[in-house]
VMD Tcl script that builds the backbone (N, CA, C; Angstrom):
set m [mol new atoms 240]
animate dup $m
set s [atomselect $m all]
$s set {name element resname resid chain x y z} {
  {N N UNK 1 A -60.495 -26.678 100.741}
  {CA C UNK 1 A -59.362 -25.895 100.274}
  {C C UNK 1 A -59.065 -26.270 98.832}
  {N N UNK 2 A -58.966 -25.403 98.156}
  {CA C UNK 2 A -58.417 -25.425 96.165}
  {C C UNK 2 A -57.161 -25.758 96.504}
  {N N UNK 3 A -56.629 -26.368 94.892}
  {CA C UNK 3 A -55.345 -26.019 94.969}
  {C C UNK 3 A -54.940 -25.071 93.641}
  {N N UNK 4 A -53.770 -24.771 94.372}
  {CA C UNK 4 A -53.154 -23.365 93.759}
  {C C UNK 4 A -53.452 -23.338 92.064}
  {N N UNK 5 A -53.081 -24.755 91.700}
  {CA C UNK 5 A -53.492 -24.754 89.938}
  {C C UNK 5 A -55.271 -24.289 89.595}
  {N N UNK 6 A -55.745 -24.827 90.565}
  {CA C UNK 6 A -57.482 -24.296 90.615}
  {C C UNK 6 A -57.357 -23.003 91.182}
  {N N UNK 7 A -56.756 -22.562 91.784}
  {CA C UNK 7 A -57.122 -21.065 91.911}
  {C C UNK 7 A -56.169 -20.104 90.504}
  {N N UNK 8 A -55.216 -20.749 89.826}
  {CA C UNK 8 A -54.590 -19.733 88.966}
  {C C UNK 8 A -56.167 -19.837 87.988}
  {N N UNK 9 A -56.142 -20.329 88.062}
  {CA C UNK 9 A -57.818 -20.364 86.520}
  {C C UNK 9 A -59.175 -19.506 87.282}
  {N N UNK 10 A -59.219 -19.272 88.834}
  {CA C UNK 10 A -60.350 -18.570 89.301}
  {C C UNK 10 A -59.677 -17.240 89.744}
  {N N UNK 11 A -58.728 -16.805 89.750}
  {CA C UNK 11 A -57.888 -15.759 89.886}
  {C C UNK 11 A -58.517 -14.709 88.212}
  {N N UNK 12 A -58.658 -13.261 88.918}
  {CA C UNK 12 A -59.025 -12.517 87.825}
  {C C UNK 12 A -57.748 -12.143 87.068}
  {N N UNK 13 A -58.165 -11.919 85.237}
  {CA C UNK 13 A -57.036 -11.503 84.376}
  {C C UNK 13 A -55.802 -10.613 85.415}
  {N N UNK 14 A -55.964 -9.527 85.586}
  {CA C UNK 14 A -55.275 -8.535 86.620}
  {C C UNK 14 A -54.503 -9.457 86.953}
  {N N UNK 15 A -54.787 -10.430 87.983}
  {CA C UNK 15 A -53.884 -10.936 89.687}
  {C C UNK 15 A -53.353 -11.559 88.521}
  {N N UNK 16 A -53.511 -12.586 87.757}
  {CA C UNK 16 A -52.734 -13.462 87.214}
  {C C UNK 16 A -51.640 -12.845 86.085}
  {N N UNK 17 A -51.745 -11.509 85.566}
  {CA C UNK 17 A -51.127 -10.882 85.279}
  {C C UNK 17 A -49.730 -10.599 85.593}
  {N N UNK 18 A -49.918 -10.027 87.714}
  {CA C UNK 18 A -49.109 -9.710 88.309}
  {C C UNK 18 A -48.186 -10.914 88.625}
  {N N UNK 19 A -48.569 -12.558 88.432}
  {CA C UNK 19 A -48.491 -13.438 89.242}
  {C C UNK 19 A -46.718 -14.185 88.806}
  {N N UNK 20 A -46.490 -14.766 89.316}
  {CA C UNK 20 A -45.340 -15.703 89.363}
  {C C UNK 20 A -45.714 -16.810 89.417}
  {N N UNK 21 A -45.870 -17.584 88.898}
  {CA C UNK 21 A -46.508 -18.946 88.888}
  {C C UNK 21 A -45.385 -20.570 89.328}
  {N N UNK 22 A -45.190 -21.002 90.115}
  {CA C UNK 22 A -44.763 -22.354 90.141}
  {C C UNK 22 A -44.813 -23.398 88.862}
  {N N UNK 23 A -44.125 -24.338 88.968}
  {CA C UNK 23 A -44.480 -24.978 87.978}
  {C C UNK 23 A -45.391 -26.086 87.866}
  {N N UNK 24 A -46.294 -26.633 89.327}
  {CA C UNK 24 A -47.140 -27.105 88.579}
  {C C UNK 24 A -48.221 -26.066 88.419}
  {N N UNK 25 A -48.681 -24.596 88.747}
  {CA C UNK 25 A -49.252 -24.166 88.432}
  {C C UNK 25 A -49.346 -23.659 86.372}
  {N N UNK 26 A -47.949 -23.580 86.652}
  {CA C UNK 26 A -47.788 -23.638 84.597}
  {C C UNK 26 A -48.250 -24.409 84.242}
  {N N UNK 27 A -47.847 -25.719 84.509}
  {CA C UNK 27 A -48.592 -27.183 83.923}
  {C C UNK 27 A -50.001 -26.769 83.829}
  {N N UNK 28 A -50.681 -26.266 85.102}
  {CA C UNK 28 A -52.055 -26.725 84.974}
  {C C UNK 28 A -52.300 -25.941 83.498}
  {N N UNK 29 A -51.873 -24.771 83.483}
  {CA C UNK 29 A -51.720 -23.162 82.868}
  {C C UNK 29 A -51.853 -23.739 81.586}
  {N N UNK 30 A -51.391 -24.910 81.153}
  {CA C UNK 30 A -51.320 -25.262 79.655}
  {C C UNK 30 A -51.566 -26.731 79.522}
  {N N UNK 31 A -52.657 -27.379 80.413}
  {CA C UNK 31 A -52.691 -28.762 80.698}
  {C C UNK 31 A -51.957 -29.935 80.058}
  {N N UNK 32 A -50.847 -29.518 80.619}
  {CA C UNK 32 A -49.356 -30.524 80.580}
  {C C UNK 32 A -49.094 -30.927 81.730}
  {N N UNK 33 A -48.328 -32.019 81.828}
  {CA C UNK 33 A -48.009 -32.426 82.980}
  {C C UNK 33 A -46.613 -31.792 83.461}
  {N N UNK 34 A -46.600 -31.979 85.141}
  {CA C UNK 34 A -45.142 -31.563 85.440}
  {C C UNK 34 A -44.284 -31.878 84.422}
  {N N UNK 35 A -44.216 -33.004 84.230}
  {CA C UNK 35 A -42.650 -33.471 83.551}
  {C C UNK 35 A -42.741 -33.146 82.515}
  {N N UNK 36 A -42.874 -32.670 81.653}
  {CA C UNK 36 A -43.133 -31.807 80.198}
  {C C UNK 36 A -43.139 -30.998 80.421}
  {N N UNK 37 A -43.520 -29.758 81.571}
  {CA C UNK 37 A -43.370 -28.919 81.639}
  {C C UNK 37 A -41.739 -28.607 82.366}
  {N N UNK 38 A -41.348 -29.733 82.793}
  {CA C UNK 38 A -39.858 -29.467 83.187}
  {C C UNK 38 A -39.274 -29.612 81.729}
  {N N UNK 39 A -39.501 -29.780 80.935}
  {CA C UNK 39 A -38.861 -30.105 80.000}
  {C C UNK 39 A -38.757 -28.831 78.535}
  {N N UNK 40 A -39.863 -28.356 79.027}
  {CA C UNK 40 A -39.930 -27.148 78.731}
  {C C UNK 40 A -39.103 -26.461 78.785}
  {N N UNK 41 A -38.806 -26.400 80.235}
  {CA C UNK 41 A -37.826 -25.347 81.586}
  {C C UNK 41 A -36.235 -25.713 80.456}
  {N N UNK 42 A -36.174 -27.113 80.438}
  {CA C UNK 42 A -34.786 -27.791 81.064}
  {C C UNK 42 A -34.225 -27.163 78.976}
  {N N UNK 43 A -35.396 -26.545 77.688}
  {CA C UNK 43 A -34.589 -26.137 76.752}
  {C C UNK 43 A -34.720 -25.019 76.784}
  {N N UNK 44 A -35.307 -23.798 77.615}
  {CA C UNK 44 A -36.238 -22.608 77.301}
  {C C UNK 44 A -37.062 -22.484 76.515}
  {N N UNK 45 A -37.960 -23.552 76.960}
  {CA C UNK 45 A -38.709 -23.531 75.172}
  {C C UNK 45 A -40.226 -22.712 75.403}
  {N N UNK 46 A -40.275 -21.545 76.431}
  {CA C UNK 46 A -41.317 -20.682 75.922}
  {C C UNK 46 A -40.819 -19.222 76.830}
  {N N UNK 47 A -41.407 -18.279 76.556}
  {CA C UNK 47 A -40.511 -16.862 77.265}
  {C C UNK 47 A -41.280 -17.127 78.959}
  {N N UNK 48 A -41.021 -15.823 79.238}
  {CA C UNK 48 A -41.695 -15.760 81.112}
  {C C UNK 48 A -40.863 -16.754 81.787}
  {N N UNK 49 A -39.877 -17.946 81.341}
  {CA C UNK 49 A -39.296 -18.167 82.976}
  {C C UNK 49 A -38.420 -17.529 83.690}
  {N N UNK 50 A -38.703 -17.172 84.969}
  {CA C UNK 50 A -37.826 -16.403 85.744}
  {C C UNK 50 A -36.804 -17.428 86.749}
  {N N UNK 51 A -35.512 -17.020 87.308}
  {CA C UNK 51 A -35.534 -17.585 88.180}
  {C C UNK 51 A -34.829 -16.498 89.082}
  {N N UNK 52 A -35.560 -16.853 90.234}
  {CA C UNK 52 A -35.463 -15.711 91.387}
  {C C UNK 52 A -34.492 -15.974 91.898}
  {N N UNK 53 A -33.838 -17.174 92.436}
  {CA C UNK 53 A -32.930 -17.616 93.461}
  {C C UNK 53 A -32.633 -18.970 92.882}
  {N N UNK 54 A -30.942 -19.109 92.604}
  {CA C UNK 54 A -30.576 -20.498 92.622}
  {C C UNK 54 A -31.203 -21.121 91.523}
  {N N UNK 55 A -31.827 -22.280 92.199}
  {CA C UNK 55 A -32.532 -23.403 91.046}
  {C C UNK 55 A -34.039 -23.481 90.866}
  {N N UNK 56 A -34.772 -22.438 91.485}
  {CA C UNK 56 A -36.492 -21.859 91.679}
  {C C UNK 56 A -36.267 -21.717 90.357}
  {N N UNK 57 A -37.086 -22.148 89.703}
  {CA C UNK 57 A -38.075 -21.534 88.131}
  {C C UNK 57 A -39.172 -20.952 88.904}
  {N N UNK 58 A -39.286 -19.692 88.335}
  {CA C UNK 58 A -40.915 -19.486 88.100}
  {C C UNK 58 A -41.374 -19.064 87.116}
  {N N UNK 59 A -42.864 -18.925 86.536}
  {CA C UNK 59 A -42.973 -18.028 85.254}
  {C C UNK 59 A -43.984 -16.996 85.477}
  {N N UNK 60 A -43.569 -16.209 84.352}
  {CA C UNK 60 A -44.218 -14.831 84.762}
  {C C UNK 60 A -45.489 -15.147 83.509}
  {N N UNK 61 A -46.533 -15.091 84.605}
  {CA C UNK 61 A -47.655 -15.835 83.562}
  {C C UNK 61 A -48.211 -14.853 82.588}
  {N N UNK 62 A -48.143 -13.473 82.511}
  {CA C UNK 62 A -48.274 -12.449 81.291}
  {C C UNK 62 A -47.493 -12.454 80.334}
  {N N UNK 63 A -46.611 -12.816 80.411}
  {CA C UNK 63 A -45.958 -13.492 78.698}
  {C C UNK 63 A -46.231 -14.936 79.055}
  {N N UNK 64 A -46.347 -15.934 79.587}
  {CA C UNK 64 A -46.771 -17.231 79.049}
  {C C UNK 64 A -47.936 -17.021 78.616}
  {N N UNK 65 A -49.320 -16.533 78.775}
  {CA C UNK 65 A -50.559 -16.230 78.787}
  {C C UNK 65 A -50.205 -15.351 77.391}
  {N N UNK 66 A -49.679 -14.495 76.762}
  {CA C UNK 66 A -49.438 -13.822 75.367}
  {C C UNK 66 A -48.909 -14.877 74.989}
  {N N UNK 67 A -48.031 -15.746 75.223}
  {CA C UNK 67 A -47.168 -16.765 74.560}
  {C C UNK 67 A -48.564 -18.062 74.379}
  {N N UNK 68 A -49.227 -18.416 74.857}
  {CA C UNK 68 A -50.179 -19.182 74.621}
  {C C UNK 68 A -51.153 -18.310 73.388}
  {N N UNK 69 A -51.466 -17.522 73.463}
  {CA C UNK 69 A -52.357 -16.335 72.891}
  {C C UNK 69 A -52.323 -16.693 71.173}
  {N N UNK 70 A -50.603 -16.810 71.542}
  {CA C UNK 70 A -50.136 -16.417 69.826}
  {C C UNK 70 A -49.871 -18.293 69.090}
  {N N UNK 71 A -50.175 -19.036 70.014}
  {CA C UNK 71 A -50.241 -19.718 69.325}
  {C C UNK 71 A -48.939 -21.654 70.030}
  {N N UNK 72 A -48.681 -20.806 71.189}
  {CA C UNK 72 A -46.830 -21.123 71.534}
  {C C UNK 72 A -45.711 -21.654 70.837}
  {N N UNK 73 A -45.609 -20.444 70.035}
  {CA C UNK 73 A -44.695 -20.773 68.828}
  {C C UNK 73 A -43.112 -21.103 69.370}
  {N N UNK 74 A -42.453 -21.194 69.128}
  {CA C UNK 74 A -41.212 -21.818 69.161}
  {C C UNK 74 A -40.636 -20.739 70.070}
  {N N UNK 75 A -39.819 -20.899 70.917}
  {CA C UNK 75 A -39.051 -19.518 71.258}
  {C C UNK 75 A -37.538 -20.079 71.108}
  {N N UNK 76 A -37.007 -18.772 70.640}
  {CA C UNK 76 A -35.648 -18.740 71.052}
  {C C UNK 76 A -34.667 -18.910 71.917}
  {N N UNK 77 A -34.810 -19.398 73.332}
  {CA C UNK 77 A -34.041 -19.330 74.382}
  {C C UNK 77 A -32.870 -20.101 73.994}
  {N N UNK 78 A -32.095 -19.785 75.232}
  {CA C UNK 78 A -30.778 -20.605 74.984}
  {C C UNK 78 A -31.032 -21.914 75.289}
  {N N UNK 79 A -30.076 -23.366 74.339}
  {CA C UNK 79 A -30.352 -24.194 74.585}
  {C C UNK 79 A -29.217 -24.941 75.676}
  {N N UNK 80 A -29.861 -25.718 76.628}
  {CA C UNK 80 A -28.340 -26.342 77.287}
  {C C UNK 80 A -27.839 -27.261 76.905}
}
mol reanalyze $m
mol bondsrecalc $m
mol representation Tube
mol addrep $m
């Protein structure tokens, strides 16, 4: 059995397109670790996070995947 971070990278452009990604699947997504990638979360520091319910992050990996593309320039989000 894979795990989910090994299947977001064998997953075709399309599915990963459509996808919602967890966060260690982001991590893998930009080989960072969880905790940097919470840290990410915890300033908004790239577009695509969603949160569906409550305290769930997820990201919508077609703008992280353009947001990697371009370089992952700074984003604007709000800071807490």
């Amino acid at each position: 059995m894979t795990s989910p971070a090994l299947q977001l990278h064998q997953s075709t452009p399309a599915e990963t397109d459509k996808l919602l990604a967890r966060i260690d699947e982001f991590a893998a997504a930009l080989s960072i670790s969880v905790r940097s990638a919470k840290r990410i979360v915890a300033i908004d520091g790239c577009p695509g996070i969603v949160r569906p319910y409550g305290r769930a992050v997820r990201f919508d990996m077609a703008k992280v995947k353009k947001w990697i593309a371009d370089g992952c320039p700074r984003h604007r989000g709000r800071r807490k």
